[in-house]
Every structure is written in structure tokens, then in C-alpha cells.
Backbone atoms as SQL, in Angstrom:
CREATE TABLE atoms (id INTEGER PRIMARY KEY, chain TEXT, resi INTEGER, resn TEXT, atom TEXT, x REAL, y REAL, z REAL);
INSERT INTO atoms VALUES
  (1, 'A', 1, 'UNK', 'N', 25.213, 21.025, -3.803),
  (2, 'A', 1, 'UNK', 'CA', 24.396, 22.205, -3.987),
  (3, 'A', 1, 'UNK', 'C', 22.948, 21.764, -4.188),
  (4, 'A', 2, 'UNK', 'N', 22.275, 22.711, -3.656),
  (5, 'A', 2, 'UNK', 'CA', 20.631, 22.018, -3.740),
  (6, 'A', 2, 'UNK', 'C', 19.700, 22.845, -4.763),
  (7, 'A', 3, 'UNK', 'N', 19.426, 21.867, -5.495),
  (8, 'A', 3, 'UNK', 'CA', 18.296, 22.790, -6.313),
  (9, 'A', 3, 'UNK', 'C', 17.261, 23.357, -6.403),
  (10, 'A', 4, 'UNK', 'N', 17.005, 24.437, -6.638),
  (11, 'A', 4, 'UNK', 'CA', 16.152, 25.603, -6.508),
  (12, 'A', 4, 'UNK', 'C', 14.484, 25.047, -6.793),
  (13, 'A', 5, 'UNK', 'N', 13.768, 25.276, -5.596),
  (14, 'A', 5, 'UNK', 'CA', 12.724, 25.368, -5.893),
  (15, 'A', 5, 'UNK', 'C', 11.684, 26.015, -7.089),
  (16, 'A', 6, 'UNK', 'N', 11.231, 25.030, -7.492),
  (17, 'A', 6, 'UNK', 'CA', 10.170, 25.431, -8.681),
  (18, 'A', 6, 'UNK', 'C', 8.907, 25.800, -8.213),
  (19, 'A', 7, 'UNK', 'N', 7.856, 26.774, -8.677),
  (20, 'A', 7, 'UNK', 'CA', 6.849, 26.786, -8.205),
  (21, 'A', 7, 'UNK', 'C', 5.429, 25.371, -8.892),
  (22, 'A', 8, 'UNK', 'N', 4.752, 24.810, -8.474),
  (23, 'A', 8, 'UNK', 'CA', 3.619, 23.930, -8.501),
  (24, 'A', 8, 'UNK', 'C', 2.558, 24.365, -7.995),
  (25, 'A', 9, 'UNK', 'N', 1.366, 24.736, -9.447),
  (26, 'A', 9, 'UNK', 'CA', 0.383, 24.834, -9.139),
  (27, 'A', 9, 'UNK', 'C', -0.707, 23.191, -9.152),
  (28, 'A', 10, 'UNK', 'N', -1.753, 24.015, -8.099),
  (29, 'A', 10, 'UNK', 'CA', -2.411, 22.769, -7.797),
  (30, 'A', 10, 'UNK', 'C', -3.949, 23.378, -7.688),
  (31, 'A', 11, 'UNK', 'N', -4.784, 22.550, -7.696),
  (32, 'A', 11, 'UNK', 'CA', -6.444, 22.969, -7.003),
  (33, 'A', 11, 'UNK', 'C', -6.956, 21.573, -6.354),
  (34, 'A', 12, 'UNK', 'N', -7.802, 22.732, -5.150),
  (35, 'A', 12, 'UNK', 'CA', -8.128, 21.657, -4.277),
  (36, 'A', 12, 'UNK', 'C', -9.146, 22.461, -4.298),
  (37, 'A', 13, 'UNK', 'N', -10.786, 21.840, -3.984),
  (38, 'A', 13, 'UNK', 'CA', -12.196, 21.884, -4.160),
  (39, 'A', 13, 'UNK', 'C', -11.968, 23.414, -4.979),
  (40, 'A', 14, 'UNK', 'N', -11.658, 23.352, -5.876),
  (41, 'A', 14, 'UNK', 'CA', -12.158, 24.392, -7.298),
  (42, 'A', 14, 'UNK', 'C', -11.057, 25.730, -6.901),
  (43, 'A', 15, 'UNK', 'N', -9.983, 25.779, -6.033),
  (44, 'A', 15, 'UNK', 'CA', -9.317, 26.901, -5.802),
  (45, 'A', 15, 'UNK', 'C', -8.039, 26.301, -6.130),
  (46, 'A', 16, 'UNK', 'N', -7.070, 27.696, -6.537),
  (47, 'A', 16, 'UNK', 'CA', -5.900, 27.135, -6.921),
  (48, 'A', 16, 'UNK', 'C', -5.038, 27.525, -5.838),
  (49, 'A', 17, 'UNK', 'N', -4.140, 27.147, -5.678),
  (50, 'A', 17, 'UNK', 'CA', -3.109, 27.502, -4.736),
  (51, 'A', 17, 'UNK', 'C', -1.290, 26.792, -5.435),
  (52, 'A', 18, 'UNK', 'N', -0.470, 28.077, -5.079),
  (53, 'A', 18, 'UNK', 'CA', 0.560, 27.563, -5.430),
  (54, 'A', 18, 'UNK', 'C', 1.678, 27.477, -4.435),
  (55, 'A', 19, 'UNK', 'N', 2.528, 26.103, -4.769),
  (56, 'A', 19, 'UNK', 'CA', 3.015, 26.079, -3.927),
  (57, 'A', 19, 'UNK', 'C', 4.720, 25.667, -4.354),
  (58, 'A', 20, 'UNK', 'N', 6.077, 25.939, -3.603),
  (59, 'A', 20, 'UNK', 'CA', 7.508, 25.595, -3.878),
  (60, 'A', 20, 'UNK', 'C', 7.917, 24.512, -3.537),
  (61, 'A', 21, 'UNK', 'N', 8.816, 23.643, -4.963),
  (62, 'A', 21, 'UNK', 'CA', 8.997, 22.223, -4.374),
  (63, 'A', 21, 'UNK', 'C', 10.392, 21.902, -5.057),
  (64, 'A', 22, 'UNK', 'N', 10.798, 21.259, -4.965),
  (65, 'A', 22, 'UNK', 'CA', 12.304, 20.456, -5.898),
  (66, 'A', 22, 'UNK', 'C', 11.798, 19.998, -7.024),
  (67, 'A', 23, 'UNK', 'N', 12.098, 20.208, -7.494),
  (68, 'A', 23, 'UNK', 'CA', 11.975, 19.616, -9.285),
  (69, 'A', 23, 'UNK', 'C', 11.182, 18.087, -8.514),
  (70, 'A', 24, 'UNK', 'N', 12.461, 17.282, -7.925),
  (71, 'A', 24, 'UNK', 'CA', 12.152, 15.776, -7.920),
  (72, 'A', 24, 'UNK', 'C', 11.192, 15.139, -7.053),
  (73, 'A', 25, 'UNK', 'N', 10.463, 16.149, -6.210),
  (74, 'A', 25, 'UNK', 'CA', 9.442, 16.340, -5.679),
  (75, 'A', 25, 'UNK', 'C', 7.727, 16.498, -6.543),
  (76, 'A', 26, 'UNK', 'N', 8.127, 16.842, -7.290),
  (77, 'A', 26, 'UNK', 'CA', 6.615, 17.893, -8.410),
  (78, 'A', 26, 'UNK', 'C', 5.922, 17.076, -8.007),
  (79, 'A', 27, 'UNK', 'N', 5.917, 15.640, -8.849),
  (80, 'A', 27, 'UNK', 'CA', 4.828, 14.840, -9.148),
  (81, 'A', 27, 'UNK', 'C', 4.004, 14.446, -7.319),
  (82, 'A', 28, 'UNK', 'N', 5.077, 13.896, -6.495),
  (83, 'A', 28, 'UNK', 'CA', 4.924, 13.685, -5.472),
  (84, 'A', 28, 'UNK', 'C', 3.789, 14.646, -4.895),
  (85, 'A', 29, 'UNK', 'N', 4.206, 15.953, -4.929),
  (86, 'A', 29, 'UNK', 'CA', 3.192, 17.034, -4.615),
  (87, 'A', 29, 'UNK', 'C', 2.013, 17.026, -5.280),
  (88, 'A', 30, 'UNK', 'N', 2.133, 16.875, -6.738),
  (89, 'A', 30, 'UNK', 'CA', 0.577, 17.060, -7.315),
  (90, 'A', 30, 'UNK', 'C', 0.178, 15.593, -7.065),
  (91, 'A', 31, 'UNK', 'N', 0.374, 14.692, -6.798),
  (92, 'A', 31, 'UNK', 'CA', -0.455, 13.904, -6.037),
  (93, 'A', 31, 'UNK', 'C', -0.955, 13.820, -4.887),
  (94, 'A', 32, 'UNK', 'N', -0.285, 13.841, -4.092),
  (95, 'A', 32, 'UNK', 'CA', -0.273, 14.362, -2.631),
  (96, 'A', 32, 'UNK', 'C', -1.764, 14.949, -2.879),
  (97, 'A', 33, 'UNK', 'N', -1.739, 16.304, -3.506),
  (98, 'A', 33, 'UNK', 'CA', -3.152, 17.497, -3.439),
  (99, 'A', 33, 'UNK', 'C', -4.192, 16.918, -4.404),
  (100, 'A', 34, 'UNK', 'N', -3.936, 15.950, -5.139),
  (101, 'A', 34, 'UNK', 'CA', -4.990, 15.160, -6.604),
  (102, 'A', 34, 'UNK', 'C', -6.172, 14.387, -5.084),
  (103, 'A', 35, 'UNK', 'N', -4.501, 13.735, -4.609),
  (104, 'A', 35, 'UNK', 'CA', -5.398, 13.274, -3.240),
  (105, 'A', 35, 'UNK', 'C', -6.256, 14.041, -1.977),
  (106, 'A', 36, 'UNK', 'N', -5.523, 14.926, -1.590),
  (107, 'A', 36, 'UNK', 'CA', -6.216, 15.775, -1.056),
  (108, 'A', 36, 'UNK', 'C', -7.306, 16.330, -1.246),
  (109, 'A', 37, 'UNK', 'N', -7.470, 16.815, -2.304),
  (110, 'A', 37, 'UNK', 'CA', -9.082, 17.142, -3.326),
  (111, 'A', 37, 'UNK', 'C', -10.081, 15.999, -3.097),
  (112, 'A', 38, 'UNK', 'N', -9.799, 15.278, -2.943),
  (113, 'A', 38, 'UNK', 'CA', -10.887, 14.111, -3.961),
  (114, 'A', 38, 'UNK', 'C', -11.344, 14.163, -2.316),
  (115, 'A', 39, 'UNK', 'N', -10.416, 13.831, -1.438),
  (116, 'A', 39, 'UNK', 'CA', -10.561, 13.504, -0.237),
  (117, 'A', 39, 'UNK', 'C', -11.596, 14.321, 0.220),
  (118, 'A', 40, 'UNK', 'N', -11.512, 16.036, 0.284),
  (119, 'A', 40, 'UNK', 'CA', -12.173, 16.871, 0.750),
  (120, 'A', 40, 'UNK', 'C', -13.357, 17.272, -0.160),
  (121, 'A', 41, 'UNK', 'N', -13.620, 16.639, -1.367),
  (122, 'A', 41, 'UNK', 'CA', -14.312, 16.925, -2.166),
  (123, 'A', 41, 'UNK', 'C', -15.943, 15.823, -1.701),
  (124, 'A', 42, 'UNK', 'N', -14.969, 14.458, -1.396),
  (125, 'A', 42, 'UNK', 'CA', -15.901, 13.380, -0.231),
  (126, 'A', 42, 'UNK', 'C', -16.241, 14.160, 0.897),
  (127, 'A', 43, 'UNK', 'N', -15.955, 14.475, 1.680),
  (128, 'A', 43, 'UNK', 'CA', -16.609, 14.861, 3.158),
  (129, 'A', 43, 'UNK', 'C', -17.125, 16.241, 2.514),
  (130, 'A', 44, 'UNK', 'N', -17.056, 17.339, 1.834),
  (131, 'A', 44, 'UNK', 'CA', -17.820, 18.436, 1.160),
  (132, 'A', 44, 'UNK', 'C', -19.252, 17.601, 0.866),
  (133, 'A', 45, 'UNK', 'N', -19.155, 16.580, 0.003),
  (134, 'A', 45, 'UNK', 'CA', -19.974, 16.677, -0.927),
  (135, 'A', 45, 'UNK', 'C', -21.091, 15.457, -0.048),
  (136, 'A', 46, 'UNK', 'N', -20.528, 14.771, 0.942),
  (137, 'A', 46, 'UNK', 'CA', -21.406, 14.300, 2.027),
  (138, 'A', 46, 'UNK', 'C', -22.181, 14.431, 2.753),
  (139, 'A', 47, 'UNK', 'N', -22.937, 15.985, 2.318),
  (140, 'A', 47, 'UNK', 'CA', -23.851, 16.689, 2.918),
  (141, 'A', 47, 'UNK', 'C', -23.792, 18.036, 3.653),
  (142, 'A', 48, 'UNK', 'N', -22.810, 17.402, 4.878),
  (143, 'A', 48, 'UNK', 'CA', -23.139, 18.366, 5.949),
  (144, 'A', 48, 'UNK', 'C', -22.905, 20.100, 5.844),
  (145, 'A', 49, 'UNK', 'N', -23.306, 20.506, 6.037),
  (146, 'A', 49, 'UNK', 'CA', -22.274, 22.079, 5.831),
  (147, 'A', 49, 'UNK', 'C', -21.102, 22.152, 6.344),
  (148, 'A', 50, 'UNK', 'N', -19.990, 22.490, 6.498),
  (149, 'A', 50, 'UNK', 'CA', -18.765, 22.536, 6.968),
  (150, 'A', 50, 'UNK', 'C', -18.012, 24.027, 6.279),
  (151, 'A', 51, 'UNK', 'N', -17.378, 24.046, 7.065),
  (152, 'A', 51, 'UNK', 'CA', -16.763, 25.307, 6.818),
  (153, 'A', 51, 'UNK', 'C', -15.150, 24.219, 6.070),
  (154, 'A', 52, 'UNK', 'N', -14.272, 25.291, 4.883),
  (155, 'A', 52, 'UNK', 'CA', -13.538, 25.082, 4.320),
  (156, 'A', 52, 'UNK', 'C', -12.632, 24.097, 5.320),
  (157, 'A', 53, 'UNK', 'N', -12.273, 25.142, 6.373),
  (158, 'A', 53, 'UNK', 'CA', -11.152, 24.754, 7.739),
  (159, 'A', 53, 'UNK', 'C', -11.419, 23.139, 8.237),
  (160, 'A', 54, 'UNK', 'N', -13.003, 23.124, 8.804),
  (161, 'A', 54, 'UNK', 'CA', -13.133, 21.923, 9.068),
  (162, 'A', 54, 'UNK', 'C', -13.350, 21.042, 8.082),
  (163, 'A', 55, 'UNK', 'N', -13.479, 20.938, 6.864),
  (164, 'A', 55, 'UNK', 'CA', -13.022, 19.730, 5.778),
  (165, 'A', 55, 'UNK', 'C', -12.153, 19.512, 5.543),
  (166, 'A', 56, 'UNK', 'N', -10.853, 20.801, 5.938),
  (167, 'A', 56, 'UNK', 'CA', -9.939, 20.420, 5.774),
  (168, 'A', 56, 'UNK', 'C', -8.756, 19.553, 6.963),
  (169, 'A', 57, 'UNK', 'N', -9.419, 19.935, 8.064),
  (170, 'A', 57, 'UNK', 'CA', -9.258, 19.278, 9.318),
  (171, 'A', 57, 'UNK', 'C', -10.177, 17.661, 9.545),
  (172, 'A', 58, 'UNK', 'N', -11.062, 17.491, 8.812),
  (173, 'A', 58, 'UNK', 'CA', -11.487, 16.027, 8.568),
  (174, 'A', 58, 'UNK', 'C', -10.972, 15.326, 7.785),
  (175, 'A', 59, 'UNK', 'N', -10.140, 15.613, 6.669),
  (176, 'A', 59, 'UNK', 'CA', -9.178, 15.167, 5.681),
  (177, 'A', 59, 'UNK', 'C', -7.840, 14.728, 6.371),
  (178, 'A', 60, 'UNK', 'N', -7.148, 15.798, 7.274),
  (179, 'A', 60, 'UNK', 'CA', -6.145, 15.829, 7.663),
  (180, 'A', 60, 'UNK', 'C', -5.882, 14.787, 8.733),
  (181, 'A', 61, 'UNK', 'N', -7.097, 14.297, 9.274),
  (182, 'A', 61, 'UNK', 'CA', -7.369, 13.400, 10.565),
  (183, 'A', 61, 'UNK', 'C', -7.656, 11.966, 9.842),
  (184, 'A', 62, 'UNK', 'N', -8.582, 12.180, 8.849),
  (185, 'A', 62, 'UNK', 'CA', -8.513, 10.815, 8.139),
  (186, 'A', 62, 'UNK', 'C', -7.131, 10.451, 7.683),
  (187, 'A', 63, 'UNK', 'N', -6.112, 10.822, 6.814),
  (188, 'A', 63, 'UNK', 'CA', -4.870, 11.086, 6.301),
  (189, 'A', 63, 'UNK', 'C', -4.166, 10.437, 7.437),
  (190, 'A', 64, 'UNK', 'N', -4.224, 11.509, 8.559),
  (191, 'A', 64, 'UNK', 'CA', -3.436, 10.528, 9.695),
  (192, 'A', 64, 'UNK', 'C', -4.203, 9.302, 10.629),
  (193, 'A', 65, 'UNK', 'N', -5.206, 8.707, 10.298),
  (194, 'A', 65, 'UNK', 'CA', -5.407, 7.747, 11.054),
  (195, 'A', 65, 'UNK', 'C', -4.820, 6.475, 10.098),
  (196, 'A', 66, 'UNK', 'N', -5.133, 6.949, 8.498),
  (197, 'A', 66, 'UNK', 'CA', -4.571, 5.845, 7.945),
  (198, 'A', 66, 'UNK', 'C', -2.853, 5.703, 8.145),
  (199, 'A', 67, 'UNK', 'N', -2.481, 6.613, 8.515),
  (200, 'A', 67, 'UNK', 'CA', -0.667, 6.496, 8.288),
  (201, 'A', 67, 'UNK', 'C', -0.924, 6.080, 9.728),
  (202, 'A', 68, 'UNK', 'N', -1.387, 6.358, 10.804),
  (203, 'A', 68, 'UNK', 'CA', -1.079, 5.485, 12.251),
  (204, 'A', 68, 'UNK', 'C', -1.110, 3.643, 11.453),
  (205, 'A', 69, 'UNK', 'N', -2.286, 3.614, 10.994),
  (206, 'A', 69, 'UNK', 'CA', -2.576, 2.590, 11.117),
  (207, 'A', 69, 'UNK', 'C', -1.458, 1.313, 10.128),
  (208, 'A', 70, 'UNK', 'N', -1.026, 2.284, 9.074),
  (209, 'A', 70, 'UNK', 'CA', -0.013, 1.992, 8.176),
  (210, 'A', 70, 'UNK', 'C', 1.746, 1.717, 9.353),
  (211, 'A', 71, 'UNK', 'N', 1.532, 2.488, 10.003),
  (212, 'A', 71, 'UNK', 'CA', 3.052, 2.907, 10.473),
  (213, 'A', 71, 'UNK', 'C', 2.513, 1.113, 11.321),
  (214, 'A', 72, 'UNK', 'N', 1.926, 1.252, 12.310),
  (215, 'A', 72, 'UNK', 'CA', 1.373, 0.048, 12.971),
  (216, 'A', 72, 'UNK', 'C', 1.389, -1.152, 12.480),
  (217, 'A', 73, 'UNK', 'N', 0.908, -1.496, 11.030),
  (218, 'A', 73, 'UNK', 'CA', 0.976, -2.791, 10.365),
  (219, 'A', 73, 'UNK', 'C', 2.556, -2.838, 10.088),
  (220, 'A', 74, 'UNK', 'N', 3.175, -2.219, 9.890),
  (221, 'A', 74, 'UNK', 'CA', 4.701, -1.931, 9.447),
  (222, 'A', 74, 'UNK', 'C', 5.147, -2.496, 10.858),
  (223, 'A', 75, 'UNK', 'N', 5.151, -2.242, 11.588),
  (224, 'A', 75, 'UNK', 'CA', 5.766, -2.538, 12.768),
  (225, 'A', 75, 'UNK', 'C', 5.610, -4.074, 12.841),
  (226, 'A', 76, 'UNK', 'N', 4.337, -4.360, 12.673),
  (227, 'A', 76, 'UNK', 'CA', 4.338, -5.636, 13.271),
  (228, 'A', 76, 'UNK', 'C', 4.957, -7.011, 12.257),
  (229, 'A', 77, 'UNK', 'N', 4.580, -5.798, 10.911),
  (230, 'A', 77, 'UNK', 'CA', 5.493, -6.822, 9.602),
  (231, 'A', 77, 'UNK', 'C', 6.866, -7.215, 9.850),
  (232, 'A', 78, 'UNK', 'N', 7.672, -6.023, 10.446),
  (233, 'A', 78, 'UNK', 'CA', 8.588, -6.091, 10.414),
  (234, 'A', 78, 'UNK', 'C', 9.234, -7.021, 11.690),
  (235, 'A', 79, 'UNK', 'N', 8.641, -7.112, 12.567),
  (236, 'A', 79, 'UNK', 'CA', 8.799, -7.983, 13.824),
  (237, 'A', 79, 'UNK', 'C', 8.240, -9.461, 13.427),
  (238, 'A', 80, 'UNK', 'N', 7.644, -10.114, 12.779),
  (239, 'A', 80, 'UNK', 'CA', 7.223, -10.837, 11.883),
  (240, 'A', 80, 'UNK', 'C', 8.842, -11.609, 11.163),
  (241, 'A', 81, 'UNK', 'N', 9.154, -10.832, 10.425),
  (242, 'A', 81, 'UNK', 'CA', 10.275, -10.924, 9.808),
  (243, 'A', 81, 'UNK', 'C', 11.362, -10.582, 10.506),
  (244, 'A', 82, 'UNK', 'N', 11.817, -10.072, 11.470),
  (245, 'A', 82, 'UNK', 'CA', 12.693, -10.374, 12.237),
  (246, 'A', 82, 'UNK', 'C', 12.528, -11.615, 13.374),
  (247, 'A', 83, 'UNK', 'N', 11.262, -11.945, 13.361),
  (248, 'A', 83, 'UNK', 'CA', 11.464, -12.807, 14.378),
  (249, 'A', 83, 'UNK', 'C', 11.665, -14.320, 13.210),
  (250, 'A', 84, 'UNK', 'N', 11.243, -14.517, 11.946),
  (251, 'A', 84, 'UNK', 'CA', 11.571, -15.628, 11.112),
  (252, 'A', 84, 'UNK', 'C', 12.881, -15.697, 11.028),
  (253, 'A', 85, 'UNK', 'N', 13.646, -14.327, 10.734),
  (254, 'A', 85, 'UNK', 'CA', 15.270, -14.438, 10.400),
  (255, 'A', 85, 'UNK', 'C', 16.303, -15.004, 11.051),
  (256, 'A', 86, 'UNK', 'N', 15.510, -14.884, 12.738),
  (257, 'A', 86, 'UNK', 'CA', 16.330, -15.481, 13.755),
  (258, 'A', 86, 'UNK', 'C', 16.122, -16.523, 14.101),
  (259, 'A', 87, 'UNK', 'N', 15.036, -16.893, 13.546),
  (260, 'A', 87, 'UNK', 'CA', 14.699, -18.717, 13.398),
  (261, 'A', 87, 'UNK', 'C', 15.605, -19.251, 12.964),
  (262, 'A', 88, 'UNK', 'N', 15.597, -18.862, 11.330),
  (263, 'A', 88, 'UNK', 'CA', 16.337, -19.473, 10.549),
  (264, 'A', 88, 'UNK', 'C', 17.890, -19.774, 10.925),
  (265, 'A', 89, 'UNK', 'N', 18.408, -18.707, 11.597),
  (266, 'A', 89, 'UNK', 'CA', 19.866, -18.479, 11.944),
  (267, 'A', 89, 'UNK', 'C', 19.700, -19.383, 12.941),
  (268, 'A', 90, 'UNK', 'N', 19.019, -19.362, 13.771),
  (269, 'A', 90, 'UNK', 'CA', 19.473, -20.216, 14.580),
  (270, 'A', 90, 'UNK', 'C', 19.110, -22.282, 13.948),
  (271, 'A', 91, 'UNK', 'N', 18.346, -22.106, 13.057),
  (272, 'A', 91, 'UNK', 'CA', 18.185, -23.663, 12.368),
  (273, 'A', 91, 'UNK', 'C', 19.161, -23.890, 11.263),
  (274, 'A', 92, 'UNK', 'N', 20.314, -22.490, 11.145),
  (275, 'A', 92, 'UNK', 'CA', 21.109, -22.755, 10.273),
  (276, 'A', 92, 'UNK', 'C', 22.684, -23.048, 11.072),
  (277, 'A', 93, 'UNK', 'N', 22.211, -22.270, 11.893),
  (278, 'A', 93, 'UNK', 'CA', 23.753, -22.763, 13.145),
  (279, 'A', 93, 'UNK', 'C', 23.577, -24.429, 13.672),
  (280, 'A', 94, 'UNK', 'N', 22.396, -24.238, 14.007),
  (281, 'A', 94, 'UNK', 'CA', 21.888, -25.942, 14.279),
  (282, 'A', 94, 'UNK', 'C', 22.527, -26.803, 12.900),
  (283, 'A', 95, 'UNK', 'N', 22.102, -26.712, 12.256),
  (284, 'A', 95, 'UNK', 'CA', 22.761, -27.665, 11.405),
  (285, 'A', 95, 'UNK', 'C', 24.038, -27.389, 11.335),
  (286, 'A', 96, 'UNK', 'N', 24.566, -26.753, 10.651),
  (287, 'A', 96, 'UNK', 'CA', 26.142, -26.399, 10.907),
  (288, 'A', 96, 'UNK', 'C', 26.928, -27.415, 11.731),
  (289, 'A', 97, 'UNK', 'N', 26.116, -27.451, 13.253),
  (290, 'A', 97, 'UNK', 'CA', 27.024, -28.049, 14.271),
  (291, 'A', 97, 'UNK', 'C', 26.629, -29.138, 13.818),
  (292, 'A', 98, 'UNK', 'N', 25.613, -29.909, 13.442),
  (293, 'A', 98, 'UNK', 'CA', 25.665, -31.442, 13.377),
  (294, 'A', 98, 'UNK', 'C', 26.681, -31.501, 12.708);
């Protein structure tokens, strides 16, 4: 059985908004938006005029260039380490047979 969403309030550049989450979610969420704020509170407070939408669409693009770039280093970590593991196996079969 799944448990019932709680409501979580949050503010992002001085507005509140609430939003439904799993209990074991909360914190996850109010960070998530602690981050989100600060984020949009930088490109707000960087001068330019911008409308709400597009700070929030410059946030959302920064957000995902770092997770491309995250998902990307992951990949190559992990090929990294799969390609050592099969070293090893094979310098551990090697010995074996001697």
C-alpha cells in the first residue's frame, strides 16, 4: 500500500508554492526548490530583466546541462571500471593456469 501524499510548502524568489510528496520524499523536495531558489535568485539578480518564465527556463537548462554532463562522466567512470575488472579476471585466470 502506498502512502499518502503530504502537502510541502516551499518558496522560490519570495513566492510560496505548495506542492504533494511522500513523506520519504519531503526533504528531497525542499532541497530540490532551496536549490532551485538560490539558482534563480543568481540569474534574477544578474542584472538582466527577465521575465519569471525565462529565469525559470535558464535554471531549468543550467540544471540539465549539469546532469548531461554528470550522466556523461558516469558513463565513462563506469567503463573505466569495467574495463579494469576484466583485466583483472583475465590476470586472475592467467595465473590460475600457471
Amino acid at each position: 500500500m502506498s502512502t499518502p501524499a503530504e502537502p510541502v510548502s516551499v518558496t522560490i524568489l519570495e513566492k510560496k508554492y505548495q506542492f504533494a510528496c511522500a513523506p520519504d520524499q519531503r526533504s528531497d523536495l525542499i532541497e530540490a526548490a532551496r536549490q532551485l531558489d538560490e539558482r534563480m535568485s543568481e540569474i534574477k539578480d544578474a542584472g538582466r530583466l527577465m521575465s519569471l518564465e525565462r529565469i525559470a527556463l535558464q535554471a531549468a537548462l543550467n540544471f540539465s546541462a549539469e546532469l548531461v554532463h554528470l550522466r556523461r562522466n558516469e558513463d565513462l567512470r563506469e567503463d573505466k571500471i569495467d574495463r579494469k575488472i576484466r583485466l583483472l579476471a583475465e590476470q586472475l585466470e592467467d595465473a590460475l593456469a600457471d
